[in-house]
Backbone as XML, in Angstrom:
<?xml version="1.0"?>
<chain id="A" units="angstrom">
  <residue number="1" name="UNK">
    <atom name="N" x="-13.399" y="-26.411" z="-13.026"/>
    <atom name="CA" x="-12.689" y="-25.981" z="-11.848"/>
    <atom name="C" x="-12.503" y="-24.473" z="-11.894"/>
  </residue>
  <residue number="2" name="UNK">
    <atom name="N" x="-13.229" y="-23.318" z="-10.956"/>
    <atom name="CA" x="-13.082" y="-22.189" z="-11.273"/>
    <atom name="C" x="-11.632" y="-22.037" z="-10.460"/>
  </residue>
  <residue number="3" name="UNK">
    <atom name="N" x="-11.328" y="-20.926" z="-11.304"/>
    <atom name="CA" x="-9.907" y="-20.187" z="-10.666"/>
    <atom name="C" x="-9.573" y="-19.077" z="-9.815"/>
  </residue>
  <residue number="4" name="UNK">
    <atom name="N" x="-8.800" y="-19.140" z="-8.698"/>
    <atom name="CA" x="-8.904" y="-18.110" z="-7.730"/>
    <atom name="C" x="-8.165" y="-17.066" z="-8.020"/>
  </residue>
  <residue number="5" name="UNK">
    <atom name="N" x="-8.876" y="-15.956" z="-7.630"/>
    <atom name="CA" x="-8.207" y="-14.712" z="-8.413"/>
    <atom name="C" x="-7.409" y="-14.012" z="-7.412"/>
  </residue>
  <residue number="6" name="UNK">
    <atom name="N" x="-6.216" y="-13.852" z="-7.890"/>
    <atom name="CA" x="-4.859" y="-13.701" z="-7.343"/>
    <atom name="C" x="-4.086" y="-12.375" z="-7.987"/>
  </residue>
  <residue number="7" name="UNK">
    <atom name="N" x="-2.958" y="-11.527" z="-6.703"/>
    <atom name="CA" x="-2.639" y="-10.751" z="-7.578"/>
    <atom name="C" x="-1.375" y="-10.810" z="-8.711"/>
  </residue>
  <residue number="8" name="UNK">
    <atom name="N" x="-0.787" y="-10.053" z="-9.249"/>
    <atom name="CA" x="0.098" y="-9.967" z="-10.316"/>
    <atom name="C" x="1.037" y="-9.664" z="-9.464"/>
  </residue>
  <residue number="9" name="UNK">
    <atom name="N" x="2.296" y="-9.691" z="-9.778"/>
    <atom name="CA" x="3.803" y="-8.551" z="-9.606"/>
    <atom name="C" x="3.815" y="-7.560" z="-9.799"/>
  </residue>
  <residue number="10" name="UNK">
    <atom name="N" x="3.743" y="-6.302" z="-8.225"/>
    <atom name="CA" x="3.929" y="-5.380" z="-8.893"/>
    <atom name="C" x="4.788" y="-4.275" z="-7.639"/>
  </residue>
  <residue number="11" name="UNK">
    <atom name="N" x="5.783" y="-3.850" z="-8.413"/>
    <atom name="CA" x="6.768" y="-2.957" z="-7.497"/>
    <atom name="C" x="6.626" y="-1.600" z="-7.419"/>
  </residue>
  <residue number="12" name="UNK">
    <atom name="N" x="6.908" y="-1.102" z="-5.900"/>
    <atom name="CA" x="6.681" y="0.262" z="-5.227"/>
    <atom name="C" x="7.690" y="0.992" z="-4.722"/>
  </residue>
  <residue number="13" name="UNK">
    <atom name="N" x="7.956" y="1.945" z="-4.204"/>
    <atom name="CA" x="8.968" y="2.500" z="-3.680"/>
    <atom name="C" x="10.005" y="2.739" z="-4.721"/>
  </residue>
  <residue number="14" name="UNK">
    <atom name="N" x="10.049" y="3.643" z="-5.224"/>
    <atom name="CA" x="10.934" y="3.779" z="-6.234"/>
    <atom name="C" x="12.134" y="4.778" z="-5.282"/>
  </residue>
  <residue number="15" name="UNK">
    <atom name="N" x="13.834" y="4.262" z="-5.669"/>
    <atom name="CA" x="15.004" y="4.630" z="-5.289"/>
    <atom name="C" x="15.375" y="5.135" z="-6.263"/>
  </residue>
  <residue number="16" name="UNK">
    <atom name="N" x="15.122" y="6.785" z="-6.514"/>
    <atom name="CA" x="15.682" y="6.882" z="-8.160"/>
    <atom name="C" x="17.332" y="6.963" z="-8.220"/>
  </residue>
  <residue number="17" name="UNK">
    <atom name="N" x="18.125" y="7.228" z="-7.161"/>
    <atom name="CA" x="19.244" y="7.052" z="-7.024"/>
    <atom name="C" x="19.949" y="5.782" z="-7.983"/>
  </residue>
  <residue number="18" name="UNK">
    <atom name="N" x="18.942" y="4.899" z="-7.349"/>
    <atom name="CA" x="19.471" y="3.417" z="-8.013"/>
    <atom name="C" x="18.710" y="2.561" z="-8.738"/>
  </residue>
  <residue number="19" name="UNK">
    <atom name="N" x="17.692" y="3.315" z="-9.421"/>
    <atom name="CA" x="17.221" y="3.235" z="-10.539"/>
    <atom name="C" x="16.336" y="1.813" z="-10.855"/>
  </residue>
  <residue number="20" name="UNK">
    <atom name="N" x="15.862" y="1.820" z="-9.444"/>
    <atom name="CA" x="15.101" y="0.542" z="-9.247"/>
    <atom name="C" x="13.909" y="0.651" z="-7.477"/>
  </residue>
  <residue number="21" name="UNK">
    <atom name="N" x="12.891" y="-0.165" z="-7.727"/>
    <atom name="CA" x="12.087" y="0.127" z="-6.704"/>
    <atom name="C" x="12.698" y="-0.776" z="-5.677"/>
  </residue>
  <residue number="22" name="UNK">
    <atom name="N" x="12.046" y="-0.727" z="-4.230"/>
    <atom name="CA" x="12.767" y="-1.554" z="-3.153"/>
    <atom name="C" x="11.852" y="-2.910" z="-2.726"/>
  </residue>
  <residue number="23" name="UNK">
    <atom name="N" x="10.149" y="-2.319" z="-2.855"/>
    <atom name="CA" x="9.791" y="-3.454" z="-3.216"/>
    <atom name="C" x="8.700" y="-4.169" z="-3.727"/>
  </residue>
  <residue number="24" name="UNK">
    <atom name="N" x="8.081" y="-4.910" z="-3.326"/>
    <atom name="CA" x="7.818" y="-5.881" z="-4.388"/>
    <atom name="C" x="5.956" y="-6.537" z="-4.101"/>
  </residue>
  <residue number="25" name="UNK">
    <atom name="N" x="5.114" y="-6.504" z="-4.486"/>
    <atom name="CA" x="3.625" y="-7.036" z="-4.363"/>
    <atom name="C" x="3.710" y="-8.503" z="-4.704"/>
  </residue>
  <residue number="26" name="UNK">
    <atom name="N" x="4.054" y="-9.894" z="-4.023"/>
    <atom name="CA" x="4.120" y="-11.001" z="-4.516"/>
    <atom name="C" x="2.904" y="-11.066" z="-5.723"/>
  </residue>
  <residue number="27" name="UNK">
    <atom name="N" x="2.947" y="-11.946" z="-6.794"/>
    <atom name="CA" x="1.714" y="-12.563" z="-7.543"/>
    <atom name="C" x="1.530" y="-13.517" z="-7.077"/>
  </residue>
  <residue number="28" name="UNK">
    <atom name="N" x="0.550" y="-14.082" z="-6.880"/>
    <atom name="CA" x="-0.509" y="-15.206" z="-6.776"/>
    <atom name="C" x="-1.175" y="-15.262" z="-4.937"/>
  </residue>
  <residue number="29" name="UNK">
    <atom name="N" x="-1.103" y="-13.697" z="-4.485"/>
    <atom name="CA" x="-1.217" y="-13.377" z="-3.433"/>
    <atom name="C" x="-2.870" y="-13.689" z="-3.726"/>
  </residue>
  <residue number="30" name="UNK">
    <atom name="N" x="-3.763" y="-14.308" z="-2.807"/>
    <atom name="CA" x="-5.289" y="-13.946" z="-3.002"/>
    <atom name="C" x="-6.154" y="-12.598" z="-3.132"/>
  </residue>
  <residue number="31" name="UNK">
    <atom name="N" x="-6.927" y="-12.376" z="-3.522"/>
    <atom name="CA" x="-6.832" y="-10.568" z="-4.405"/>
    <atom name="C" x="-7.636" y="-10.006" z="-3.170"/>
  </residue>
  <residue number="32" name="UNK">
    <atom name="N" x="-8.508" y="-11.034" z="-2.717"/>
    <atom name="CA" x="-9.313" y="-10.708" z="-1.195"/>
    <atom name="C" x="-8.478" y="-9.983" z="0.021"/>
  </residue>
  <residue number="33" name="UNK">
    <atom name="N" x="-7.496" y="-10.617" z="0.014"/>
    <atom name="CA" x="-6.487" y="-11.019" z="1.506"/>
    <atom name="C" x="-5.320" y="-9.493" z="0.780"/>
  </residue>
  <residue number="34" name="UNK">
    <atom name="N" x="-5.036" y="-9.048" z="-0.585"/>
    <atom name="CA" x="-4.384" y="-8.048" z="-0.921"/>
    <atom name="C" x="-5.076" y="-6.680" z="-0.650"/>
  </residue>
  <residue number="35" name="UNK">
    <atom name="N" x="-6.608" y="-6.673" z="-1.042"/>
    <atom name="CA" x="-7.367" y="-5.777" z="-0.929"/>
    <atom name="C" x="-7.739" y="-5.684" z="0.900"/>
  </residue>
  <residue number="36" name="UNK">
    <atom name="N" x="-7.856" y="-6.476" z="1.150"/>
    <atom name="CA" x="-7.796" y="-6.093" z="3.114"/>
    <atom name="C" x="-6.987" y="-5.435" z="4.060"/>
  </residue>
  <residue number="37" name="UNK">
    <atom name="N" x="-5.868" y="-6.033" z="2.994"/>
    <atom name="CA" x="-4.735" y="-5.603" z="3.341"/>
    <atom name="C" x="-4.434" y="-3.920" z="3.161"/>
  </residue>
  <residue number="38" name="UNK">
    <atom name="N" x="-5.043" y="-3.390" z="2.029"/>
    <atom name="CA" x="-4.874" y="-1.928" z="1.606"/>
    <atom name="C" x="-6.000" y="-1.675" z="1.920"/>
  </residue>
  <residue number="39" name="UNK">
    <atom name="N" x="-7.026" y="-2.435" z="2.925"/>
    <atom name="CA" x="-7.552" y="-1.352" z="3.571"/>
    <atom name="C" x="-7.589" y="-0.992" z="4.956"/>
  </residue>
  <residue number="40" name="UNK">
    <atom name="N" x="-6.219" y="-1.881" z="5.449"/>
    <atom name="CA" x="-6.194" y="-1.669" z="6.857"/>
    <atom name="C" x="-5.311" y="-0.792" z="6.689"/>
  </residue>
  <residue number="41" name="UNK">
    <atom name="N" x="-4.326" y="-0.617" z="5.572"/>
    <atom name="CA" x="-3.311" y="0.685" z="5.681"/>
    <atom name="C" x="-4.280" y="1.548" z="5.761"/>
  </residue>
  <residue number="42" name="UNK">
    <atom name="N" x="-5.312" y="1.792" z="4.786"/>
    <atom name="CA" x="-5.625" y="3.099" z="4.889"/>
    <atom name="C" x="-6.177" y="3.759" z="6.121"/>
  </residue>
  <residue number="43" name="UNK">
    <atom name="N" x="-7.118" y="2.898" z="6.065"/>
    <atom name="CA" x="-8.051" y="3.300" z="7.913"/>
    <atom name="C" x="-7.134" y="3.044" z="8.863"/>
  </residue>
  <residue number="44" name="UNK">
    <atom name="N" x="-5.765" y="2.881" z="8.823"/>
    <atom name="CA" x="-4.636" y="3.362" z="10.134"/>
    <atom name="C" x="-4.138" y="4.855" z="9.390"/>
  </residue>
  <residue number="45" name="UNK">
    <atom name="N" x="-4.290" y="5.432" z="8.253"/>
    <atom name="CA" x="-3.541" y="6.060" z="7.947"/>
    <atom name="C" x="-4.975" y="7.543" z="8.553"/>
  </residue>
  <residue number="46" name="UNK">
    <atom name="N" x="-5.910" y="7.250" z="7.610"/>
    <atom name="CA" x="-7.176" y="7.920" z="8.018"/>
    <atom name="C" x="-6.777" y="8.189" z="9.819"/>
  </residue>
  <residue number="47" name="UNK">
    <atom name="N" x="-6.742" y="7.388" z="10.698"/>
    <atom name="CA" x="-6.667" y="7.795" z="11.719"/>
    <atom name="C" x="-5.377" y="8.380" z="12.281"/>
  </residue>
  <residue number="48" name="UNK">
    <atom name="N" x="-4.251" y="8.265" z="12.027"/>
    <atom name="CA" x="-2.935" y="8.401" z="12.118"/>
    <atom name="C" x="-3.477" y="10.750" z="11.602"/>
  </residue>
  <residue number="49" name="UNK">
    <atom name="N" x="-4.633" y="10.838" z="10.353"/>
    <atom name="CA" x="-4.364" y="11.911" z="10.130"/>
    <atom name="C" x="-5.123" y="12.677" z="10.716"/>
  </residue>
  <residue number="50" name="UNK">
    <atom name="N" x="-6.610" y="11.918" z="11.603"/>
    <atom name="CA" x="-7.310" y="12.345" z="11.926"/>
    <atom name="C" x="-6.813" y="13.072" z="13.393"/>
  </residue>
  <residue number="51" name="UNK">
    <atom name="N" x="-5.658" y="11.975" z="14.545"/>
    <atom name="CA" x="-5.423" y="12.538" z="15.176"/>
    <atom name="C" x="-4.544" y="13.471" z="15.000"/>
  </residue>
  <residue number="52" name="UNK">
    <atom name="N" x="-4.009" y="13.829" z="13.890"/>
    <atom name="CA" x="-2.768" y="14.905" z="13.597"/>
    <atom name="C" x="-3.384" y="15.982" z="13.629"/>
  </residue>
  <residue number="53" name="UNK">
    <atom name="N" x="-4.621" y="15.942" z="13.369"/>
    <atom name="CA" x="-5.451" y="17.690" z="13.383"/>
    <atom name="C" x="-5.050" y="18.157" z="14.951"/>
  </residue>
  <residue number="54" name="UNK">
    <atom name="N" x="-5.816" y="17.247" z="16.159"/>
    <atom name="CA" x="-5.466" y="18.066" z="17.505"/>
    <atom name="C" x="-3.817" y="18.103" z="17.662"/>
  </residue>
  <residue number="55" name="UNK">
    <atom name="N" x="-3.014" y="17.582" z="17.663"/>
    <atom name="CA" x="-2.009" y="16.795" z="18.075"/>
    <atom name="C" x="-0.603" y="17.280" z="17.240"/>
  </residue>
  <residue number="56" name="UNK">
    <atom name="N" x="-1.284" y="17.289" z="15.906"/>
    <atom name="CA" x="0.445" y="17.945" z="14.669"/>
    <atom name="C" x="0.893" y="16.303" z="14.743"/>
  </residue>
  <residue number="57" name="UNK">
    <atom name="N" x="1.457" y="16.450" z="13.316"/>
    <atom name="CA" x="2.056" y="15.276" z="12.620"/>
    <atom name="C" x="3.697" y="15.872" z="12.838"/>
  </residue>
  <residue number="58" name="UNK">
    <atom name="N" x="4.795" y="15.063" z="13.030"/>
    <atom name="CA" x="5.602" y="15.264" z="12.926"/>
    <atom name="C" x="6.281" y="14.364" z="11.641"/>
  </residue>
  <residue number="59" name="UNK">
    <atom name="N" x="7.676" y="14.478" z="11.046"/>
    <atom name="CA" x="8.241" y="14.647" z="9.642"/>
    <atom name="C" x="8.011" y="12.885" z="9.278"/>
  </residue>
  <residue number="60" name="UNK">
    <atom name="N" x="8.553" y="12.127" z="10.453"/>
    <atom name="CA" x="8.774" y="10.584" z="10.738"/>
    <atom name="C" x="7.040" y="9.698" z="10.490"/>
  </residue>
  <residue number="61" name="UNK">
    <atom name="N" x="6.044" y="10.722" z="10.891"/>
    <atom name="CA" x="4.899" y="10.078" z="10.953"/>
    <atom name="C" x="4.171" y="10.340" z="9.433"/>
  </residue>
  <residue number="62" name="UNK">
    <atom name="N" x="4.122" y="11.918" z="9.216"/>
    <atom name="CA" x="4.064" y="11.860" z="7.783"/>
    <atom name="C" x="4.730" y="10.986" z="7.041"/>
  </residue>
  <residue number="63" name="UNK">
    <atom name="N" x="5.741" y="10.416" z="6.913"/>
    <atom name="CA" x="6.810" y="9.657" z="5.752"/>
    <atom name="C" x="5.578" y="8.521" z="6.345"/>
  </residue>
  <residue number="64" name="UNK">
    <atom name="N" x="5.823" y="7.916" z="6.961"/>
    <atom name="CA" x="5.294" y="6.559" z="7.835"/>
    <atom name="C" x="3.660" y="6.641" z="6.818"/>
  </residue>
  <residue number="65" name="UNK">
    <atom name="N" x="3.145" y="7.643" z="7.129"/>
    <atom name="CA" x="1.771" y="8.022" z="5.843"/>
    <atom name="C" x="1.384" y="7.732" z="4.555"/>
  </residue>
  <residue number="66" name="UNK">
    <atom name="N" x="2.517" y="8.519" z="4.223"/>
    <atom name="CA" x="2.862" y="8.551" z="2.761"/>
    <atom name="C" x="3.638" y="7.108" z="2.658"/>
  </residue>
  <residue number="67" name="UNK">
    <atom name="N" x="3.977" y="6.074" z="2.644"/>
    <atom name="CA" x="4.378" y="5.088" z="2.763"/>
    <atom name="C" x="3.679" y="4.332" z="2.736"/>
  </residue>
  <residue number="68" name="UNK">
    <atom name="N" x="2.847" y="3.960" z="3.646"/>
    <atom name="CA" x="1.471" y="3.118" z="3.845"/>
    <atom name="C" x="0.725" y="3.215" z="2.889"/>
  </residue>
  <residue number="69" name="UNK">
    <atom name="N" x="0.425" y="4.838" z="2.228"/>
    <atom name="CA" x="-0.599" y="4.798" z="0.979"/>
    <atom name="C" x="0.192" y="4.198" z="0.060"/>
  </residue>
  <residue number="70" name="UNK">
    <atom name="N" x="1.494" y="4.760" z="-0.262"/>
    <atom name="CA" x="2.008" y="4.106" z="-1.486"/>
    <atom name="C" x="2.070" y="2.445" z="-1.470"/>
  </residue>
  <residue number="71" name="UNK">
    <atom name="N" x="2.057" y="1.738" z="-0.349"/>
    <atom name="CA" x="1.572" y="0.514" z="-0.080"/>
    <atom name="C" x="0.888" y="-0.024" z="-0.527"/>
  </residue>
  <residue number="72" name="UNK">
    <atom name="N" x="-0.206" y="0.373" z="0.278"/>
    <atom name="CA" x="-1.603" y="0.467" z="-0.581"/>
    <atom name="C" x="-2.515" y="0.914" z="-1.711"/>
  </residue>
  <residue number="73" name="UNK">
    <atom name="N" x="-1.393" y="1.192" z="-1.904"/>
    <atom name="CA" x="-1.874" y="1.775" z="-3.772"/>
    <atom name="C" x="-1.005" y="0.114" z="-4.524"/>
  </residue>
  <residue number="74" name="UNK">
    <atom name="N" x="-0.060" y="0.124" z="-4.183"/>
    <atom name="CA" x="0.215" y="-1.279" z="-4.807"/>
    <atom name="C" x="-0.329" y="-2.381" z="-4.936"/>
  </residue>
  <residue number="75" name="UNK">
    <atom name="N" x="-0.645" y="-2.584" z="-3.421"/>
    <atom name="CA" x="-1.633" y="-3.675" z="-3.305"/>
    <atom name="C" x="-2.842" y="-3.651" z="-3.575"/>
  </residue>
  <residue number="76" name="UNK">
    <atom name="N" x="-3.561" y="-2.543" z="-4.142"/>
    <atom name="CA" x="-4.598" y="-2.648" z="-5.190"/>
    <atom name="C" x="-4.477" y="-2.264" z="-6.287"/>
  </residue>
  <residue number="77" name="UNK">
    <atom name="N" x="-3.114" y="-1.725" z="-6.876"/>
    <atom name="CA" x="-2.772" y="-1.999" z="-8.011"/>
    <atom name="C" x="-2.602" y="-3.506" z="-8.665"/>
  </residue>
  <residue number="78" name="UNK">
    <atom name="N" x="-2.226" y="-4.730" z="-7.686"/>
    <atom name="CA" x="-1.247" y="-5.798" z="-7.858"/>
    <atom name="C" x="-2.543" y="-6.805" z="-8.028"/>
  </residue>
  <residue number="79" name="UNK">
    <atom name="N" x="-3.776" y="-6.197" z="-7.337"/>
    <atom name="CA" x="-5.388" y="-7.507" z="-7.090"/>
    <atom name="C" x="-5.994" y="-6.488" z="-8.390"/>
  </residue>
  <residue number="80" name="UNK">
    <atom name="N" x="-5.787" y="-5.631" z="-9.076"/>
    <atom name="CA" x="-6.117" y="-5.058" z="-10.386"/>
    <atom name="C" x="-7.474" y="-3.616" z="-10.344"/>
  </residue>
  <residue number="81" name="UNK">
    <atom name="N" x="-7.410" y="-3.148" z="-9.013"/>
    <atom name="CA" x="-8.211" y="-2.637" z="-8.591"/>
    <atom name="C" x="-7.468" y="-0.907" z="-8.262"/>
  </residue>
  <residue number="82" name="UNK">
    <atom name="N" x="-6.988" y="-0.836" z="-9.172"/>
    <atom name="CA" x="-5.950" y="0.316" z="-9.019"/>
    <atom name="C" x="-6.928" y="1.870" z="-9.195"/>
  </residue>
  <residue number="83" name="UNK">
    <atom name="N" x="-6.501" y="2.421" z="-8.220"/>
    <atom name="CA" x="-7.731" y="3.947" z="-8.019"/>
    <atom name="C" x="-7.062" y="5.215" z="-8.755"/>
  </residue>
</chain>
């Protein structure tokens, strides 16, 4: 019986205030459906920066950016595919 490869636990967003992250990459997520997932953040983020060239990013959309990657850095940290 082969086994489906799934991701691990793994937490993002770090609150250093309170000395703990906010949240959380379930394990036994399918590693397919984790990795799709971090790559639809990115190619919204890719475009989110592409239109910022004509247009200017404002402070709310950057964070919103930087957020999404750190997302997506989890969720291919969590399917073991960490860049």
């Amino acid at each position: 019986m082969a086994s489906e490869s799934v991701t691990f636990a793994h937490t993002f967003s770090a609150i250093p205030a309170e000395g703990m992250d906010l949240f959380c990459i379930q394990a036994g997520v399918n590693v397919d459906t984790a990795v799709s997932m971090a790559q639809c953040l990115e190619e919204c983020v890719r475009r989110f920066l592409h239109d910022s060239i004509v247009g200017g990013m404002d402070g709310q959309l950057a964070w919103l950016c930087e957020f999404a990657m750190e997302a997506s850095e989890a969720l291919r940290h969590a399917a073991g595919q960490a860049v």
